[in-house]
C-alpha positions as CSV (number, residue, x, y, z in Angstrom):
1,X,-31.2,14.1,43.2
2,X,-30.6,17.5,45.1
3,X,-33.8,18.8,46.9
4,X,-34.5,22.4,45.3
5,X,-33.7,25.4,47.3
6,X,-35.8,27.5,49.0
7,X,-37.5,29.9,45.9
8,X,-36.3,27.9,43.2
9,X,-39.4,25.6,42.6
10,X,-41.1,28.3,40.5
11,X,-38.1,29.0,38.3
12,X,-37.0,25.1,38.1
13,X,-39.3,22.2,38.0
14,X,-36.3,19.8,36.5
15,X,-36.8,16.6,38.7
16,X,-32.4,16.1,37.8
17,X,-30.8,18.9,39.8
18,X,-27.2,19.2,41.1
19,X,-25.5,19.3,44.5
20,X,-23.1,21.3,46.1
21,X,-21.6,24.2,44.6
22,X,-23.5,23.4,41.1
23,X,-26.5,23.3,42.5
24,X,-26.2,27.3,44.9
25,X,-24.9,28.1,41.1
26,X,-28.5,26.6,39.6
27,X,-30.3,28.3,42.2
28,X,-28.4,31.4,41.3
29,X,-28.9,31.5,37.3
30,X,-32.6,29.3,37.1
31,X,-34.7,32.8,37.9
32,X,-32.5,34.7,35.7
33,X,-33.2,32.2,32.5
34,X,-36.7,32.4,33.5
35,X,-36.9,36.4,32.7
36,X,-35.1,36.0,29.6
37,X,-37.2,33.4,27.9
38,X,-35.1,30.3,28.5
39,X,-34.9,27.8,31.2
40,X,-31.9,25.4,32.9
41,X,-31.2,22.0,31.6
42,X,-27.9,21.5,33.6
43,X,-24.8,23.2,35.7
44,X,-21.9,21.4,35.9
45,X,-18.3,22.6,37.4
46,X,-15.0,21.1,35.7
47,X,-11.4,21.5,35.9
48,X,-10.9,20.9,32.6
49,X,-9.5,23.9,30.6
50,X,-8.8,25.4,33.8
51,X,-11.8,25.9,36.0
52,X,-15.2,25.9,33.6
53,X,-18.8,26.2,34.3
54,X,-20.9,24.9,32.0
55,X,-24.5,26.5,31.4
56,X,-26.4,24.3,29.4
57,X,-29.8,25.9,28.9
58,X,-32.5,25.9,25.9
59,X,-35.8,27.9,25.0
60,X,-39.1,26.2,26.1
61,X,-39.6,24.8,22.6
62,X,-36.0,22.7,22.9
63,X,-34.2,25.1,20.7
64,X,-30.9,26.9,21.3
65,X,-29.2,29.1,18.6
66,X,-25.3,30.4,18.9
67,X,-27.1,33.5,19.3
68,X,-28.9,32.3,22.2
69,X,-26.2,31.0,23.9
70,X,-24.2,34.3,23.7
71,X,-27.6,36.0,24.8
72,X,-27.6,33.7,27.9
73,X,-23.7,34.7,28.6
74,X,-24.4,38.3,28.5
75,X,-27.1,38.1,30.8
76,X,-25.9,35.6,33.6
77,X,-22.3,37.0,33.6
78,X,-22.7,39.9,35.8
79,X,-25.2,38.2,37.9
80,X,-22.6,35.7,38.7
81,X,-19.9,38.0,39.0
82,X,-22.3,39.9,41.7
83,X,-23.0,36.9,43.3
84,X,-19.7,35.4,43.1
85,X,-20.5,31.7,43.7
86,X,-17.0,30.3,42.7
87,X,-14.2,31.3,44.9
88,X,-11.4,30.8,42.0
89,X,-11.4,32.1,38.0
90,X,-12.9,30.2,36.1
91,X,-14.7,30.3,32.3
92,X,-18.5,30.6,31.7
93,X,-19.4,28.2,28.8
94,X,-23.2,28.5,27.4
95,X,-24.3,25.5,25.8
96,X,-27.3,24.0,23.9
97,X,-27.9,20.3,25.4
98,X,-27.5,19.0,21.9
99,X,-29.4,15.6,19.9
100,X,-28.2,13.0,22.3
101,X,-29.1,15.5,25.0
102,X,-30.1,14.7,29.1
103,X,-33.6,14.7,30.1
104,X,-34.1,16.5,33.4
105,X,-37.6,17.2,33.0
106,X,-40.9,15.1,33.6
107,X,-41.7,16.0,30.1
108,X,-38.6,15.2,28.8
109,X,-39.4,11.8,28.8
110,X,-42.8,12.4,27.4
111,X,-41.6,14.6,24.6
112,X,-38.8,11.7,23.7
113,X,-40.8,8.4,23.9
114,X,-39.9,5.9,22.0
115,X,-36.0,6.6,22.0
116,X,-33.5,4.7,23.9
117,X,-32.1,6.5,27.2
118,X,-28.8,5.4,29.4
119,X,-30.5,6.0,32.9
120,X,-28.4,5.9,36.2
121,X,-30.7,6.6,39.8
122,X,-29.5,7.6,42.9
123,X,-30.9,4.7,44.7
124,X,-30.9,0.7,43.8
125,X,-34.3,0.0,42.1
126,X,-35.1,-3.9,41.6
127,X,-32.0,-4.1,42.2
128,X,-29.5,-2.2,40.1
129,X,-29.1,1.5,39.5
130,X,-28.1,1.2,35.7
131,X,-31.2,1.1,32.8
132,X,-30.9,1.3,29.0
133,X,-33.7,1.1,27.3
134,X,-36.8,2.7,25.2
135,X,-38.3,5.4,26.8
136,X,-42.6,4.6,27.4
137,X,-43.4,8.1,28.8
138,X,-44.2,8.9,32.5
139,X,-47.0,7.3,35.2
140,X,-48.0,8.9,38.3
141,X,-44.3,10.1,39.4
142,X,-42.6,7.3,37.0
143,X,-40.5,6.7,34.0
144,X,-41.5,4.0,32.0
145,X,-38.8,1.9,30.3
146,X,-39.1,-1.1,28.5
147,X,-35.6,-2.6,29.0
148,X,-33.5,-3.9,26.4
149,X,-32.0,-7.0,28.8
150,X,-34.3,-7.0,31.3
151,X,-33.1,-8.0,35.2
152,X,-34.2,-11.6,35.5
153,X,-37.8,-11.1,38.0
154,X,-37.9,-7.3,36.6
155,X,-41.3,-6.7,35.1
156,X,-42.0,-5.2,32.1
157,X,-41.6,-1.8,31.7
158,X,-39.4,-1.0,34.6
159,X,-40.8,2.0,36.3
160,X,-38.1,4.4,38.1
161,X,-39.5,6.8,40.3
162,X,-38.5,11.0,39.6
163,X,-36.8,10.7,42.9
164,X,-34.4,8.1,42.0
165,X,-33.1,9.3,38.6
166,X,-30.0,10.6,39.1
167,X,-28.7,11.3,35.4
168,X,-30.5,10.7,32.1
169,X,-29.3,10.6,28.6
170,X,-30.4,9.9,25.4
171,X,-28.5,7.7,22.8
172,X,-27.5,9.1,19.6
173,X,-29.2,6.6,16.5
174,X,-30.7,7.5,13.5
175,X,-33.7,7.9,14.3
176,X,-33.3,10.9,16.9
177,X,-31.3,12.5,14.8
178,X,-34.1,12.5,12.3
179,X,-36.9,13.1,14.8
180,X,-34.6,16.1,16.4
181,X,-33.8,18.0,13.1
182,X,-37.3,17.8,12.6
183,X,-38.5,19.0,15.7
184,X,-36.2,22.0,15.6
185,X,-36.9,23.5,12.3
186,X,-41.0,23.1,13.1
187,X,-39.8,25.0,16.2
188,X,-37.6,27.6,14.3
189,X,-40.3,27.9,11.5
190,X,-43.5,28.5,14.4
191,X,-40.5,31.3,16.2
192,X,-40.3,32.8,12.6
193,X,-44.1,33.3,12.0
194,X,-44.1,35.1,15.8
195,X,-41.8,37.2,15.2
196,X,-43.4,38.1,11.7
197,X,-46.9,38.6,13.3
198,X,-46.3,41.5,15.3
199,X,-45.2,43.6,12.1
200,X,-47.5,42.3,10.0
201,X,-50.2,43.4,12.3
202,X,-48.4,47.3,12.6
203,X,-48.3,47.3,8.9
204,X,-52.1,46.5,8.7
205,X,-53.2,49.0,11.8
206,X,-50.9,52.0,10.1
């Protein structure tokens, strides 16, 4: 796990962060998402397609509409192509981080307890660096996982420091898909009645 760069605490608090030229790119577009309402789940670099940078981003309630994503594009383009962070062409792709989505965050893995996550860390801890199992929530600066095949002399839950995760992914079963169609229409119906309120409340003043 990258140490964030100087400024970008504020605008990034994911405990999962990039290296290299991903992460001067995070640095780069984290503020910007910040002013628009949205905030960074992950940057990632590939030479498939060509040259690609993947933006995957979301609002603070998890959800992440087309129209957001194009939203997203039209605001970090010309930022990037000011601050020119990629030496070669390349094509900007806005993404939502989808159902079997990665968990970056602290509360990540409080909001998704009780689903199974593939966990890799950047460091052995008791004694491997690979964890599947049901998420338990976080402890003082830990994830909680109660292991599916425990390591023989691993207690129960295993508890992986924020440091040491390195990547973080849920696994797709039926049950997250249920739990995470449900969670984003409550969030699209709570976004609705916002953006009603406002004229509501003119229609009442006037």
């Amino acid at each position: 796990m990258a140490e964030a760069l100087p400024g970008e605490r504020q605008a990034d608090d994911r405990i999962v962060r990039e290296s290299g030229v991903d992460a001067r790119i995070a640095a780069i577009v984290a503020p910007v998402l910040v002013t628009i309402g949205y905030r960074l789940v992950r940057v990632r670099l590939s030479g498939q397609n060509g040259l690609t940078l993947q933006i995957m981003a979301e609002r603070p309630d998890g959800t992440m509409s087309v129209e957001d994503c194009e939203e997203v594009s039209k605001a970090l383009s010309p930022v990037l192509d000011v601050e020119d962070p990629i030496e070669k062409a390349y094509n900007l792709e806005v993404s939502s981080p989808g159902i079997d989505r990665p968990l970056v965050r602290a509360s990540d893995f409080d909001q998704w307890k009780g689903h199974l996550v593939r966990l890799e860390t950047s460091v052995v801890v008791g004694g491997r660096k690979r964890f599947r199992g049901t998420i338990l929530g976080t402890d003082s600066g830990d994830v909680l996982l109660q292991g599916e095949e425990p390591a023989e002399g691993e207690s129960a839950p295993a508890r992986i420091p924020f440091e040491a995760v390195g990547e973080a992914r849920l696994v797709l079963t039926d049950e997250l898909v249920r739990e995470a169609l449900s969670k984003d229409k409550k969030a699209r119906q709570e976004a609705k009645k916002r953006r009603r309120k406002p004229a509501e409340t003119t229609n009442e003043t006037n």
